[in-house]
N, CA and C atoms as a LAMMPS dump frame, in Angstrom:
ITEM: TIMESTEP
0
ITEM: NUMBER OF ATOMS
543
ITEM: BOX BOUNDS ff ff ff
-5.0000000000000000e+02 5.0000000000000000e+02
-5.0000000000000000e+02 5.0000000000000000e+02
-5.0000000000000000e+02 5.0000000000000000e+02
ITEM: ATOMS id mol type element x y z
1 1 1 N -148.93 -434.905 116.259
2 1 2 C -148.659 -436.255 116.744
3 1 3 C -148.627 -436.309 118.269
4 2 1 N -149.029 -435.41 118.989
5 2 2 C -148.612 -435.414 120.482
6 2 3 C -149.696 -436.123 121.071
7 3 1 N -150.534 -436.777 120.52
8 3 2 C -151.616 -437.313 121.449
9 3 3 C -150.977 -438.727 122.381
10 4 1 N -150.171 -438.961 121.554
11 4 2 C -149.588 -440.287 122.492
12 4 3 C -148.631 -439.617 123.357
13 5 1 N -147.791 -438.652 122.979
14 5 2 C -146.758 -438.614 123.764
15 5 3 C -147.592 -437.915 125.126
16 6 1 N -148.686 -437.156 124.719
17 6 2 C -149.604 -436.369 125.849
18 6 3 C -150.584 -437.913 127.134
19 7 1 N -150.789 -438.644 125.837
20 7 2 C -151.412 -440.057 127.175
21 7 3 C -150.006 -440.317 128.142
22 8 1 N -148.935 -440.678 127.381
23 8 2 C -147.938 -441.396 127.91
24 8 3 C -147.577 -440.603 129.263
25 9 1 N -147.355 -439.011 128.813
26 9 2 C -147.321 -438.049 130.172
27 9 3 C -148.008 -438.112 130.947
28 10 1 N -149.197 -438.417 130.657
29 10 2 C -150.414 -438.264 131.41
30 10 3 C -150.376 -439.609 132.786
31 11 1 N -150.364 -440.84 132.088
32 11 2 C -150.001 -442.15 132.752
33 11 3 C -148.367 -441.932 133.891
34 12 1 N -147.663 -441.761 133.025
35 12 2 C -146.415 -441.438 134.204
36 12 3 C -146.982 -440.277 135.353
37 13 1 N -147.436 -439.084 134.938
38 13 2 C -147.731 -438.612 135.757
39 13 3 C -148.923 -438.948 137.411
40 14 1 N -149.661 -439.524 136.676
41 14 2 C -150.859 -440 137.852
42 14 3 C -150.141 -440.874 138.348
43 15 1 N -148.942 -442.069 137.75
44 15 2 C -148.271 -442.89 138.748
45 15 3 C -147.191 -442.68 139.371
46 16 1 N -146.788 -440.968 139.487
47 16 2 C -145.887 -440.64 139.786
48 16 3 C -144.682 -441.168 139.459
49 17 1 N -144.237 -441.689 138.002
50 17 2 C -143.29 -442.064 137.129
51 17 3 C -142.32 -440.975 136.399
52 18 1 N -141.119 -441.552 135.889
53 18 2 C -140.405 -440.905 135.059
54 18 3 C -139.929 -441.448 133.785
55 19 1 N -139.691 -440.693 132.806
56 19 2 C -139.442 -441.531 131.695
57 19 3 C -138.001 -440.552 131.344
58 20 1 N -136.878 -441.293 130.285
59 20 2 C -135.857 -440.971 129.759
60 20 3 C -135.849 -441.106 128.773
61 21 1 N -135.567 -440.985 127.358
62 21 2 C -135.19 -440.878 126.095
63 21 3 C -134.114 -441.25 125.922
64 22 1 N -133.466 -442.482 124.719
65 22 2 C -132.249 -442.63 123.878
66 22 3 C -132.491 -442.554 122.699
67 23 1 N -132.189 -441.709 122.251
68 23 2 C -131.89 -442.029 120.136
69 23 3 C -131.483 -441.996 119.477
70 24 1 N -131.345 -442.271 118.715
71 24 2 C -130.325 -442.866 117.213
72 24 3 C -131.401 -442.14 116.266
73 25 1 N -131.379 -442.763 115.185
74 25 2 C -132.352 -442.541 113.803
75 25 3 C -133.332 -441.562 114.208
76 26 1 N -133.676 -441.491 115.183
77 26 2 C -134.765 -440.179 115.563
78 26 3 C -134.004 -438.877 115.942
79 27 1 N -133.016 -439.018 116.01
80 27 2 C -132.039 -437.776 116.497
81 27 3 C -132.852 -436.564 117.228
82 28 1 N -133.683 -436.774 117.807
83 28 2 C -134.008 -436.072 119.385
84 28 3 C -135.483 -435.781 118.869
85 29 1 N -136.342 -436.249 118.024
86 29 2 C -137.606 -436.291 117.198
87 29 3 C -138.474 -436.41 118.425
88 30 1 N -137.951 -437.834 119.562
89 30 2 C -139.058 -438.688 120.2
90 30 3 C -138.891 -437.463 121.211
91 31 1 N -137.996 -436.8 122.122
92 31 2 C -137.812 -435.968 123.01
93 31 3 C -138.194 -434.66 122.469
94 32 1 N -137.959 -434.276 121.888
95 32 2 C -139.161 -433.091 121.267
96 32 3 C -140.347 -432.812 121.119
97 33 1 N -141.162 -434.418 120.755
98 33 2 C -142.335 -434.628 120.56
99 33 3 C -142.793 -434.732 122.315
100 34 1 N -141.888 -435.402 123.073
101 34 2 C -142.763 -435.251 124.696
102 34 3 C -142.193 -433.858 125.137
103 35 1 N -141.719 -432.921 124.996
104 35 2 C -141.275 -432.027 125.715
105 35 3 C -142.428 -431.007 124.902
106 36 1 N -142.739 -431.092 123.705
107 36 2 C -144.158 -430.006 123.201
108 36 3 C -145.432 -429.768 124.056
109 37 1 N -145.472 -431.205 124.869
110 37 2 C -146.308 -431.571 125.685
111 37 3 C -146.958 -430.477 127.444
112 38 1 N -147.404 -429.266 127.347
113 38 2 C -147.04 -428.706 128.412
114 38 3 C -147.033 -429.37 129.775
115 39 1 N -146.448 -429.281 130.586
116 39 2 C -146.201 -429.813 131.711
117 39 3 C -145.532 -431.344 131.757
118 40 1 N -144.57 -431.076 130.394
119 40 2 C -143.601 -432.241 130.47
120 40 3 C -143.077 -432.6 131.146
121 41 1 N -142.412 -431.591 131.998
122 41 2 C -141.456 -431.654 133.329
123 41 3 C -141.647 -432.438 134.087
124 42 1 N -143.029 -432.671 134.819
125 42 2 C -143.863 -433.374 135.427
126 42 3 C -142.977 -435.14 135.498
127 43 1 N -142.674 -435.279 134.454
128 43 2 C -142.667 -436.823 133.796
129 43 3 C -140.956 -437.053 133.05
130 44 1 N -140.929 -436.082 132.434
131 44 2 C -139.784 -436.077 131.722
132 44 3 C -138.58 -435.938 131.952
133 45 1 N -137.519 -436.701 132.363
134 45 2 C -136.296 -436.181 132.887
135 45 3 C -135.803 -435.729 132.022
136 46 1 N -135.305 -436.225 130.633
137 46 2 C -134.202 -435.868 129.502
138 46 3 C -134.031 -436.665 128.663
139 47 1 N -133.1 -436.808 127.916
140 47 2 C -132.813 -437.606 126.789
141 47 3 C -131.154 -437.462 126.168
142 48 1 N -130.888 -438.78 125.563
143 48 2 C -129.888 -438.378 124.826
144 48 3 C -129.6 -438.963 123.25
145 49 1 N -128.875 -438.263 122.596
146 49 2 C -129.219 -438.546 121.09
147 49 3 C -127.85 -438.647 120.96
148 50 1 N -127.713 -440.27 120.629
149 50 2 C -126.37 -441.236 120.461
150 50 3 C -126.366 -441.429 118.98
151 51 1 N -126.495 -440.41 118.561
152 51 2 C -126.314 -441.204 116.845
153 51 3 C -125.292 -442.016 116.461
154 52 1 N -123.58 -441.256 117.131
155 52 2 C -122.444 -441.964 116.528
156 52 3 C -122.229 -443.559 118.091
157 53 1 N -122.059 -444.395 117.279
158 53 2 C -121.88 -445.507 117.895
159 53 3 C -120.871 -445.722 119.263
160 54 1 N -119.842 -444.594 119.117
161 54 2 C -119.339 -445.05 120.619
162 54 3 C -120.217 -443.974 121.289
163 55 1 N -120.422 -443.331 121.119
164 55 2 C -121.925 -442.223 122.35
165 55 3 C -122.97 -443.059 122.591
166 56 1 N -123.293 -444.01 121.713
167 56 2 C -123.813 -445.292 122.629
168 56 3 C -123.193 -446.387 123.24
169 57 1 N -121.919 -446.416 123.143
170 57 2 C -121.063 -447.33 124.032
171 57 3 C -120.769 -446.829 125.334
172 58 1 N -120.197 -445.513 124.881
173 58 2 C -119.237 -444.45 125.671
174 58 3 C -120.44 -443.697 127.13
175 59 1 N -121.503 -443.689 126.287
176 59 2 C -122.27 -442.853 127.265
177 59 3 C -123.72 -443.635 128.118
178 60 1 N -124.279 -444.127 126.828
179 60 2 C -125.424 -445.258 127.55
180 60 3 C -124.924 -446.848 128.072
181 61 1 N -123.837 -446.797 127.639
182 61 2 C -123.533 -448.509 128.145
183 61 3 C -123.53 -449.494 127.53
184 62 1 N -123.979 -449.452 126.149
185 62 2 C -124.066 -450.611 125.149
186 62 3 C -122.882 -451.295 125.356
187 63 1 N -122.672 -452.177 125.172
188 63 2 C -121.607 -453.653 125.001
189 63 3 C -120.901 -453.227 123.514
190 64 1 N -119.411 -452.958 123.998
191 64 2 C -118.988 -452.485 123.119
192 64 3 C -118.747 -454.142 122.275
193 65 1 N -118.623 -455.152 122.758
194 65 2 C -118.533 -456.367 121.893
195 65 3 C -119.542 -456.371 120.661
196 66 1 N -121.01 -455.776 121.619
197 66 2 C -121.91 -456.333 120.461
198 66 3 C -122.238 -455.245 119.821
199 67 1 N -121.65 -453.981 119.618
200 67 2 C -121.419 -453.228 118.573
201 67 3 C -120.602 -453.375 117.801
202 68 1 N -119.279 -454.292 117.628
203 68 2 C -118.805 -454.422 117.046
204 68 3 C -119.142 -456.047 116.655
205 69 1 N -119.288 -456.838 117.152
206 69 2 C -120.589 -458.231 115.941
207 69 3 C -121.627 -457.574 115.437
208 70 1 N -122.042 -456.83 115.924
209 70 2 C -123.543 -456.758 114.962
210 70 3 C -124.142 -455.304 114.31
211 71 1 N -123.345 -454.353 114.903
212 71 2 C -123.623 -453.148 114.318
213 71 3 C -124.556 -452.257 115.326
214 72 1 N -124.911 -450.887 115.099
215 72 2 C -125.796 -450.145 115.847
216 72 3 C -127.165 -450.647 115.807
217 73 1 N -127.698 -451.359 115.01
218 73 2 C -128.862 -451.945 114.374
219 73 3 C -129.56 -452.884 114.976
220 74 1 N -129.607 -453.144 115.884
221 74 2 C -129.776 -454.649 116.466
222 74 3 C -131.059 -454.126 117.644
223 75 1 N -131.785 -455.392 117.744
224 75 2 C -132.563 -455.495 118.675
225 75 3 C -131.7 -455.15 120.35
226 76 1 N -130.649 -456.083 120.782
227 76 2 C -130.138 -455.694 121.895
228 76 3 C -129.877 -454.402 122.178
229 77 1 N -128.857 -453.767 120.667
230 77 2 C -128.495 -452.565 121.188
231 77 3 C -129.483 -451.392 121.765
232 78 1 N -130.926 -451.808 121.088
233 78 2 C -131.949 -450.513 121.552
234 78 3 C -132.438 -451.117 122.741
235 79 1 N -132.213 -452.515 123.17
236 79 2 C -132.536 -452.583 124.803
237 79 3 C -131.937 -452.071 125.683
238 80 1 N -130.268 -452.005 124.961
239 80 2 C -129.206 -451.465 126.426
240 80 3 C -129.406 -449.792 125.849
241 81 1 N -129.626 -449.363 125.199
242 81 2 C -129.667 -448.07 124.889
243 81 3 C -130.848 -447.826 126.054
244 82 1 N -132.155 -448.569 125.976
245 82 2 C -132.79 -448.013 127.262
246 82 3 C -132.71 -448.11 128.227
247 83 1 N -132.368 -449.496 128.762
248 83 2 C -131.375 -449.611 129.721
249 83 3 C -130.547 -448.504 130.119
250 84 1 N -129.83 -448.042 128.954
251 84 2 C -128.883 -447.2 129.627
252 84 3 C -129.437 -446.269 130.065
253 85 1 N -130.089 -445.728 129.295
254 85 2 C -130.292 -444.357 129.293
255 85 3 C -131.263 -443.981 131.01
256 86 1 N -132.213 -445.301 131.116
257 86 2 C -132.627 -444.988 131.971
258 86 3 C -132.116 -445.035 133.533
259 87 1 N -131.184 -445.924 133.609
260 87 2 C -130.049 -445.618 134.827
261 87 3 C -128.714 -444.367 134.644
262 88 1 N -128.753 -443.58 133.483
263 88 2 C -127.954 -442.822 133.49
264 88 3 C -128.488 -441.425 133.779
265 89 1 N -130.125 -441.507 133.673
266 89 2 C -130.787 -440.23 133.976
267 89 3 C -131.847 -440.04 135.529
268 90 1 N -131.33 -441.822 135.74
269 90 2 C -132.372 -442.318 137.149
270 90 3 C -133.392 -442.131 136.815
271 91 1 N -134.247 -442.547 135.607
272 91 2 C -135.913 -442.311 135.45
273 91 3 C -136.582 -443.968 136.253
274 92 1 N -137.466 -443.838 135.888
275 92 2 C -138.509 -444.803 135.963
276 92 3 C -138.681 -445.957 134.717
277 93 1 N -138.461 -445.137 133.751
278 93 2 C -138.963 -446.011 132.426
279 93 3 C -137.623 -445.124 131.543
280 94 1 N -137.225 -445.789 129.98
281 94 2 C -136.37 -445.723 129.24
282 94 3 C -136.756 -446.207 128.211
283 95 1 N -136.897 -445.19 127.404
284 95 2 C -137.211 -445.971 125.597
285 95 3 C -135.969 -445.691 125.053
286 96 1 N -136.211 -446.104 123.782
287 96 2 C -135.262 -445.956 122.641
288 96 3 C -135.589 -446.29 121.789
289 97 1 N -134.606 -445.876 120.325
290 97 2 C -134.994 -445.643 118.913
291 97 3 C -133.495 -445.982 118.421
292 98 1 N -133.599 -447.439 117.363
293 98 2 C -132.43 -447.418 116.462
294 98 3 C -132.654 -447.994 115.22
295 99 1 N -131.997 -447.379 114.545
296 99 2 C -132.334 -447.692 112.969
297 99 3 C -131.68 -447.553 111.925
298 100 1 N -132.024 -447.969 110.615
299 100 2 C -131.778 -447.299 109.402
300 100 3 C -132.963 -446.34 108.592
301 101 1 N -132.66 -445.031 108.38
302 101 2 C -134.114 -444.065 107.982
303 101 3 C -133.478 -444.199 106.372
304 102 1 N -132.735 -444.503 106.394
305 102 2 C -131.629 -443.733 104.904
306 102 3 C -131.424 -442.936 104.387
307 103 1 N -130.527 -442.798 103.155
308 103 2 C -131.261 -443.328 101.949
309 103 3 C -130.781 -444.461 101.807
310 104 1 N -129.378 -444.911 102.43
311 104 2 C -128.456 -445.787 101.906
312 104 3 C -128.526 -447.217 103.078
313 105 1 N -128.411 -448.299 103.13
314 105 2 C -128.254 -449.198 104.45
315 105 3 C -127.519 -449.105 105.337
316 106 1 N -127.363 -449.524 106.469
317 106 2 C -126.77 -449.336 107.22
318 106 3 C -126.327 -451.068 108.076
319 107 1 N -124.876 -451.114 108.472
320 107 2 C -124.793 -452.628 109.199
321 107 3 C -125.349 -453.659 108.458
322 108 1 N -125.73 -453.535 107.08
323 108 2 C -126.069 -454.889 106.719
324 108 3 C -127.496 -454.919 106.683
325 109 1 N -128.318 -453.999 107.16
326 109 2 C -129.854 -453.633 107.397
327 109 3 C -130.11 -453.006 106.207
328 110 1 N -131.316 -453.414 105.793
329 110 2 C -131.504 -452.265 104.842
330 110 3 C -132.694 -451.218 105.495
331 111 1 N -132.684 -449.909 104.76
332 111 2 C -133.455 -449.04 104.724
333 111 3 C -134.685 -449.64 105.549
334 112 1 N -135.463 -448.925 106.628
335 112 2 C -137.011 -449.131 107.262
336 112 3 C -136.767 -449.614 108.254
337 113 1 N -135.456 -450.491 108.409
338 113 2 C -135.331 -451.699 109.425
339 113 3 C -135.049 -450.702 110.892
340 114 1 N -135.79 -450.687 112.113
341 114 2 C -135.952 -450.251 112.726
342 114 3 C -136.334 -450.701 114.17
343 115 1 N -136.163 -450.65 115.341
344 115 2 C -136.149 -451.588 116.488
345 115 3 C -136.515 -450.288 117.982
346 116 1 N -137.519 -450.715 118.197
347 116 2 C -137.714 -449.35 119.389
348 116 3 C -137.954 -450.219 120.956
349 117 1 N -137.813 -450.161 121.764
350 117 2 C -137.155 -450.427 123.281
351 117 3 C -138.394 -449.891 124.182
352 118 1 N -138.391 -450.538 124.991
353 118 2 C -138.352 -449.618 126.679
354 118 3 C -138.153 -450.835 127.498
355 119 1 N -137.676 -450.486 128.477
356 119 2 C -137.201 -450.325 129.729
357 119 3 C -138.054 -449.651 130.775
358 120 1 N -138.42 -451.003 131.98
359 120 2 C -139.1 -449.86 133.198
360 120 3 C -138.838 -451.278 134.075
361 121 1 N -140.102 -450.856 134.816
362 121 2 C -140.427 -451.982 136.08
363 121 3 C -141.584 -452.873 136.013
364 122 1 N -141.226 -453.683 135.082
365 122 2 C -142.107 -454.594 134.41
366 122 3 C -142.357 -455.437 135.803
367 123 1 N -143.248 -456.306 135.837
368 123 2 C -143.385 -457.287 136.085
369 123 3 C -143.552 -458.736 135.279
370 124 1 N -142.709 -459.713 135.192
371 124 2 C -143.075 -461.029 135.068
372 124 3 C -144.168 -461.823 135.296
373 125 1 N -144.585 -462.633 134.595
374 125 2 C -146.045 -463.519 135.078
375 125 3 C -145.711 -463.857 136.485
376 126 1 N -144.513 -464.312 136.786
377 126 2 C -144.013 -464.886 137.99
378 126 3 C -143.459 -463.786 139.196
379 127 1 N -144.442 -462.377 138.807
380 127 2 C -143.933 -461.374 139.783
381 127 3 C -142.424 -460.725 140.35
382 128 1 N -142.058 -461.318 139.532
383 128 2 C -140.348 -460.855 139.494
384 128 3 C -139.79 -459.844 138.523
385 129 1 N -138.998 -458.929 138.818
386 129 2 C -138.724 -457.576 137.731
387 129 3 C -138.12 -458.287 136.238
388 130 1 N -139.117 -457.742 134.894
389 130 2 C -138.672 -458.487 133.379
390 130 3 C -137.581 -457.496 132.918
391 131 1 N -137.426 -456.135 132.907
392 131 2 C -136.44 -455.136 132.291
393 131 3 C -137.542 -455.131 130.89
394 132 1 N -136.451 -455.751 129.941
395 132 2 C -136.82 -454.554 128.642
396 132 3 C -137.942 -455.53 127.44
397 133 1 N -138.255 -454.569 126.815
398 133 2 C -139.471 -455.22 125.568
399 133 3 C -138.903 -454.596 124.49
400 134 1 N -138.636 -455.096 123.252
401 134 2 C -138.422 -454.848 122
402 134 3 C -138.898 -454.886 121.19
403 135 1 N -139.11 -454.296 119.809
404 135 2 C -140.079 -454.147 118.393
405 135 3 C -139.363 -454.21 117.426
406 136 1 N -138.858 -455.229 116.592
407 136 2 C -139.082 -454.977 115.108
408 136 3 C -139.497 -454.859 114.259
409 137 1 N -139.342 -453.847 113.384
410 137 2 C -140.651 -452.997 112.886
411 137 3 C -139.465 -453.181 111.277
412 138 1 N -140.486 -453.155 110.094
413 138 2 C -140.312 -452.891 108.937
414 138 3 C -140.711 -451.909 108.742
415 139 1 N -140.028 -450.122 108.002
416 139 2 C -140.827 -449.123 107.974
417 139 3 C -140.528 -449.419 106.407
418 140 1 N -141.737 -448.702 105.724
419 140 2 C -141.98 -448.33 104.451
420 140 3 C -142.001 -446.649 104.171
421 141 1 N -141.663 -446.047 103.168
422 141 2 C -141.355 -444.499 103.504
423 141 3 C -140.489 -443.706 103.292
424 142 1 N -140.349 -442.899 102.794
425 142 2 C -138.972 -441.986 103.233
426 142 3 C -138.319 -441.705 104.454
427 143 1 N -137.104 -441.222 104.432
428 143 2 C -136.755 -441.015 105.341
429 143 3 C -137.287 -440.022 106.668
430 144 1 N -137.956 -439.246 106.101
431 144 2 C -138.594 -438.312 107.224
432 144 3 C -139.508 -439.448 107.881
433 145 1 N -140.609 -439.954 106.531
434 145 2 C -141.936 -440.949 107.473
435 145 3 C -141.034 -441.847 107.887
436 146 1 N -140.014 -442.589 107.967
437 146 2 C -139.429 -443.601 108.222
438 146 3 C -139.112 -442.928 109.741
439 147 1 N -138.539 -441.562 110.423
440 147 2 C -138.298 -441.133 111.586
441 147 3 C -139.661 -440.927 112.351
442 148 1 N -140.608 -440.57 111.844
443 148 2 C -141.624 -439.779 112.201
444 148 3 C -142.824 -441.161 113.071
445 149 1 N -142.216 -442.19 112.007
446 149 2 C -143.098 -443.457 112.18
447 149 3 C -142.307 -444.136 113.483
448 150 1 N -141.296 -444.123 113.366
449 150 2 C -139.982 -444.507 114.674
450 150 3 C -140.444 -444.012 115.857
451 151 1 N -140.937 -442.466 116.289
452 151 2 C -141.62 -441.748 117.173
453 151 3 C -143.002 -442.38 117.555
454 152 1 N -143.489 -442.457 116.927
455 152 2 C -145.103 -442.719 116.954
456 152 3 C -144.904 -444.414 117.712
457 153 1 N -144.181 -445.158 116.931
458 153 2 C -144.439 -446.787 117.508
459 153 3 C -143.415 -446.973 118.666
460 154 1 N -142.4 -445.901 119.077
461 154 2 C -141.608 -446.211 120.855
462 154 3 C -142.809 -445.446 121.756
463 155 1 N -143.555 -444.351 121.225
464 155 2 C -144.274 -444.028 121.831
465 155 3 C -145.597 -445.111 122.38
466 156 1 N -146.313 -445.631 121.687
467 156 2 C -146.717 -446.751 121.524
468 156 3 C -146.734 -447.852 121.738
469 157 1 N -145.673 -448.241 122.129
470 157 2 C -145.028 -449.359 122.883
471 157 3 C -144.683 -449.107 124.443
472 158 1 N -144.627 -447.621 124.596
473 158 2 C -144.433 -447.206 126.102
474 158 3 C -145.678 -447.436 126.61
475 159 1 N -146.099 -447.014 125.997
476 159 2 C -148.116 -446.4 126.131
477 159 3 C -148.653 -447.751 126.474
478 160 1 N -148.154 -448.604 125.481
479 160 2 C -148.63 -450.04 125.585
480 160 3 C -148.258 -450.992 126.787
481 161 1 N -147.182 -450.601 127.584
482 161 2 C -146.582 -451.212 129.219
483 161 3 C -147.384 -450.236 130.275
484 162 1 N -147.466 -449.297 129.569
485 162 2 C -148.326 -448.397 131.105
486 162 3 C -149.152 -448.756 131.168
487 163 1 N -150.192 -448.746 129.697
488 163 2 C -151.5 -449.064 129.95
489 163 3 C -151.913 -450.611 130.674
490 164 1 N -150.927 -451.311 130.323
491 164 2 C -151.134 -452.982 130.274
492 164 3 C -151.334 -453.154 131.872
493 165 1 N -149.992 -452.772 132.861
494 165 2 C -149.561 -452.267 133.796
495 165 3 C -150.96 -452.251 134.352
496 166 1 N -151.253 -450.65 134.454
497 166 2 C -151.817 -450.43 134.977
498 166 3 C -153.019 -451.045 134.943
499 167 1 N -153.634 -451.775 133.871
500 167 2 C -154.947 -452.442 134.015
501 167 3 C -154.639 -453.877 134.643
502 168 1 N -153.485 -454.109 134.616
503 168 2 C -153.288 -455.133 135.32
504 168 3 C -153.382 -455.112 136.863
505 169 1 N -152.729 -453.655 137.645
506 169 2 C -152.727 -452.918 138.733
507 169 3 C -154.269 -453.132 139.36
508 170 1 N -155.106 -452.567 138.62
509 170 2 C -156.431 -452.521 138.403
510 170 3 C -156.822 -453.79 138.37
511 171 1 N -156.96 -454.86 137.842
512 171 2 C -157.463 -456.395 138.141
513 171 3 C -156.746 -457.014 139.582
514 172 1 N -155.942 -456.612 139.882
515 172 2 C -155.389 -457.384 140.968
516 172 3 C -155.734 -456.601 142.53
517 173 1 N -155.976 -454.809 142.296
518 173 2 C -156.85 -454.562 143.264
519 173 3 C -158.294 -454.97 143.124
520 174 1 N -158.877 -455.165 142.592
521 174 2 C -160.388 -455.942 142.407
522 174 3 C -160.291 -456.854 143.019
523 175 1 N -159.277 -457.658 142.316
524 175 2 C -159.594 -459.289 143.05
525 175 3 C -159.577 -458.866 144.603
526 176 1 N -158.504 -458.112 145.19
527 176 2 C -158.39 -458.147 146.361
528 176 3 C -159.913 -457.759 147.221
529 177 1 N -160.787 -456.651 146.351
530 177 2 C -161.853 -456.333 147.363
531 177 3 C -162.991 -457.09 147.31
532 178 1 N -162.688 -458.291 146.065
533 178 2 C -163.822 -459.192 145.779
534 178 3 C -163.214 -460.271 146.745
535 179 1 N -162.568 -460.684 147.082
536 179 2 C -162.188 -461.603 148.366
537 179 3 C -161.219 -462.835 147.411
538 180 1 N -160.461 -462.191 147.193
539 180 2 C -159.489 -462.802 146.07
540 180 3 C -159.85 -463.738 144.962
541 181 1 N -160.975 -463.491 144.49
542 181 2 C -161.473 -464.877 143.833
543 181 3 C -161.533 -464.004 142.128
């Protein structure tokens, strides 16, 4: 599976970027999968694997309010999880992974229900910094494909702001040497 996590290195690296890791339901799957990567270092600061709910309060910053309305499960919580994670390790960029893999539900979620993050230096249509992008994802699967699939689509979604990014980077130096038009 390292071909994404190997582009994603690849992209941070030529833009002289950093990325951080938070996870839950992947319990250190997604940071394993970029650290297989040789010359991870390059790109990779670290990661941390918050499975129990105050280690995502306590350590990444989640809102302990809205862990307690809504559970570990939630779209927000895997935003501030990257959020956190990525001002707690000073990267560039910050994903994350939260979920239910099962067997059993979790918060009221059932089984598959799954939500993956990042966090970087987006830009807005209106050129102003956006923060974070979120995914809810239905997984189908066991619990292993249910983690394995969790990896593959934060990866994917990172992949998917760099690349965007940067081709956007790329249209807006053009315009400039075509005489802004």
């Amino acid at each position: 599976m390292t071909s994404g996590a190997a582009e994603v290195l690849r992209l941070l690296t030529v833009r002289g970027e950093t990325l951080a890791v938070a996870e839950s339901l992947t319990g250190g799957l997604v940071a394993a999968e970029i650290a297989s990567v040789p010359g991870a270092s390059k790109a990779f600061r670290g990661s941390v694997t918050a499975y129990a709910t105050d280690v995502k309060r306590d350590v990444l910053g989640v809102e302990g309010t809205l862990l307690a309305e809504r559970g570990a499960v939630d779209p927000q919580v895997a935003a501030q999880m990257a959020a956190g994670v990525r001002r707690l390790l000073g990267a560039d960029w910050g994903i994350a992974t939260t979920g239910v893999a099962g067997p059993e539900p979790q918060d009221g979620q059932p089984v598959g229900t799954v939500y993956v993050a990042v966090d970087g230096p987006f830009e807005t249509v209106f050129g102003e910094p956006g923060g974070e992008k979120v995914v809810s994802l239905r997984l189908n699967g066991d619990r292993t494909e249910i983690r394995m699939e969790s990896v593959r689509s934060v990866l994917a979604l990172l992949l998917e702001e760099l690349a965007g990014e940067q081709t956007g980077n790329e249209r807006a130096q053009d315009t400039e040497r075509n005489g802004g038009t």
